[in-house]
C-alpha positions in Angstrom: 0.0 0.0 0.0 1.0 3.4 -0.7 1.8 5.7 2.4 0.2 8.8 0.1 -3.1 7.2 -0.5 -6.5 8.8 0.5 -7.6 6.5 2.9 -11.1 5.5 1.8 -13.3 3.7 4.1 -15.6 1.0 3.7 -18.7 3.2 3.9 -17.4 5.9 1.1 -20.6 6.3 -1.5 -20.2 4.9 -5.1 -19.9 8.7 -6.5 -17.4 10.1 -4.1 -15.3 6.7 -5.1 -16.0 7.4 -9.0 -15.7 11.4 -8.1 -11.8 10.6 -6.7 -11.0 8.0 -9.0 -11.7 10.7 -12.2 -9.9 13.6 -10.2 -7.0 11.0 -9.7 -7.0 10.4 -13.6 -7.7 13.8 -15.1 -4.6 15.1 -13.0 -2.6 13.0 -14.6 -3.2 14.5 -18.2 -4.1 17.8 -20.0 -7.8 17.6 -19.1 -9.0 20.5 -19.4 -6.9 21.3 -23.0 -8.6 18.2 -24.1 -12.1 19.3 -23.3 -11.7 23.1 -25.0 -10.0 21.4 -28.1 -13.8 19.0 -28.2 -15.5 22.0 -27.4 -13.6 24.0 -30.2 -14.1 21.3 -33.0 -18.0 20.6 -32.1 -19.5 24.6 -33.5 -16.3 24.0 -36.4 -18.2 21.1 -37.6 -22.1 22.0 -36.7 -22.6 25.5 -38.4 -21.7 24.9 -41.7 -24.7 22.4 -41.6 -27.1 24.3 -39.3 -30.5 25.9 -39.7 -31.5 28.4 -38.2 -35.5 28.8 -38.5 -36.9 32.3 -37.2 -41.0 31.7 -37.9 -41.1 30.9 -41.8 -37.9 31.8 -42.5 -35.4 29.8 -42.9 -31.6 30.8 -42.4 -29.3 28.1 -43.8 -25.4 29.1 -42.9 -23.9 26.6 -45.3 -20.8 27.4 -47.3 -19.2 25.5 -50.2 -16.6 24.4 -47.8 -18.8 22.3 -45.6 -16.7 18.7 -46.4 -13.9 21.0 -45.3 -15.1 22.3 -42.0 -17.0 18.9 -40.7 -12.7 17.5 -41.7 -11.4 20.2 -39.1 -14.5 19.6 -36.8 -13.9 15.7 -36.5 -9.9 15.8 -36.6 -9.8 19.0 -33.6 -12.4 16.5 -31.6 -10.3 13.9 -32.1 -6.9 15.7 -30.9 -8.5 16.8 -27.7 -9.8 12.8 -27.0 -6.2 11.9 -28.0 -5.2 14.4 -25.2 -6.6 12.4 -22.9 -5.3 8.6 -23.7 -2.2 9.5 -25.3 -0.5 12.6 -23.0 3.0 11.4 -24.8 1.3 13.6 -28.1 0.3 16.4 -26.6 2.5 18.9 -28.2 1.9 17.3 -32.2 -1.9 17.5 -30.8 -1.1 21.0 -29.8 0.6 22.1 -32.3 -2.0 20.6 -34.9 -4.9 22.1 -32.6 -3.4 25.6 -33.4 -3.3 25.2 -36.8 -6.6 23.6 -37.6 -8.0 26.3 -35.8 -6.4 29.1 -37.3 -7.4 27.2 -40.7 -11.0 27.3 -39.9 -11.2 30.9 -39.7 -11.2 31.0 -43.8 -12.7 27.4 -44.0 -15.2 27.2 -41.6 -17.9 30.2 -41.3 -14.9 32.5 -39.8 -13.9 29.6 -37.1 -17.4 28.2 -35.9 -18.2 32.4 -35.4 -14.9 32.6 -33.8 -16.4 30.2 -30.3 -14.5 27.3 -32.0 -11.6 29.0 -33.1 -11.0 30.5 -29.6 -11.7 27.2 -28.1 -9.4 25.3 -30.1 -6.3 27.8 -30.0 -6.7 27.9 -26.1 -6.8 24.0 -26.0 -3.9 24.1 -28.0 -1.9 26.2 -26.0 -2.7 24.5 -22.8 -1.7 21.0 -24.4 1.5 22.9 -25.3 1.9 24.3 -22.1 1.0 21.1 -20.3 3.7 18.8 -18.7 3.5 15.8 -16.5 4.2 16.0 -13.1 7.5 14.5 -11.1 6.7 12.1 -8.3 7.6 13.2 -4.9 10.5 12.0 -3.5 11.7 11.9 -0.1 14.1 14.3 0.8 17.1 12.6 2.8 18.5 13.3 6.2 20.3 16.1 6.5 23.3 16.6 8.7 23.6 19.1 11.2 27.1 20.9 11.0 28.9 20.1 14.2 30.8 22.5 15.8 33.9 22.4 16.1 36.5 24.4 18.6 39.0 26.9 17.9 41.5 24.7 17.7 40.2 22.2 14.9 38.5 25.2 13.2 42.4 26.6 12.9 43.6 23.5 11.5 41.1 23.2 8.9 42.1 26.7 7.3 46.2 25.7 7.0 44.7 23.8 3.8 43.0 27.5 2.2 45.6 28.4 0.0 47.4 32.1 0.8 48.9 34.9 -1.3 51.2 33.5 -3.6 54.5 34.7 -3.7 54.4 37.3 -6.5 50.9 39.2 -4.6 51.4 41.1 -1.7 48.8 41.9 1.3 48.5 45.2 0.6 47.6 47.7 -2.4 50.1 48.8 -4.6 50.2 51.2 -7.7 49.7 48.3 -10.1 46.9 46.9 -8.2 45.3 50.5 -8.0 44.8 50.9 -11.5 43.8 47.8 -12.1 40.8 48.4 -9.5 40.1 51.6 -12.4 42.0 54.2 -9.3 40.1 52.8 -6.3 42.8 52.2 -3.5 41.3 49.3 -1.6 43.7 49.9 1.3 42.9 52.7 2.3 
């Protein structure tokens, strides 16, 4: 058993088991880019073929490029389901997302009247922006610095190098203008 694991007793309702069980899944995957990509491809594919009827009258918003936008429709709902099984594409179904959408603006009655076009590039850019999560690791024990006395603390800086031979502890004229005329020594 895992230590992390929401304990769940034996009296937990069906739907708060189902409810954790989905939140538990959809966390691991761009969810929610999935769902705007659907939501983007769904007025892509449905306008072209809509009718609108207002009494007697009949509005009819197909174009000649209905085959076209019921192509972009089905391929941006099928990039955000492939979000969801197959989180190892999600930047080929970003990407692709982005460009089918900015497509449909021309194609497809300017991008489903712009609700799928702004679905769709919004999806994409969340698949895009979308990466999985690292597992939580332990940290390990961390020492405490001992202390040590004057003594040992003394020994420990006869290994810190000292000036070499050539430098010297104080400033001199060649070390002044190297600091651009500041005199560090005083």
């Amino acid at each position: 058993m895992n230590a992390e694991a929401p304990v769940r007793s034996e009296g937990d309702h069906w739907l708060t088991v189902v409810r954790h069980r989905f939140r538990d899944w959809r966390g691991n995957r761009p969810f929610w880019a999935g769902l705007l990509i659907v939501f983007g491809g769904f007025p892509i594919a449905y306008f072209p073929y809509a009718d609108l009827r207002l009494g007697n009258v009949t509005l009819a918003m197909a174009t000649t490029a209905g085959a076209g936008s019921l192509i972009i429709g089905v391929l941006l709902m099928t990039l955000g389901v492939t979000l969801w099984f197959q989180q190892n594409m999600r930047v080929f179904a970003g990407v692709a997302s982005i460009l089918l959408a900015l497509v449909s603006l021309p194609v497809s009655n300017l991008g489903g009247f712009f609700i799928g076009f702004l679905f769709s590039l919004l999806g994409g850019a969340l698949a895009l922006a979308w990466v999985p999560g690292q597992p939580v690791e332990e940290d390990p024990v961390v020492e405490q610095p001992v202390s040590l006395g004057k003594a040992e603390a003394m020994a420990g800086l006869q290994d810190i190098p000292g000036p070499r031979e050539t430098e010297t502890a104080h400033a001199s004229e060649t070390t002044a203008h190297a600091d651009g005329g500041r005199n560090s020594a005083g």
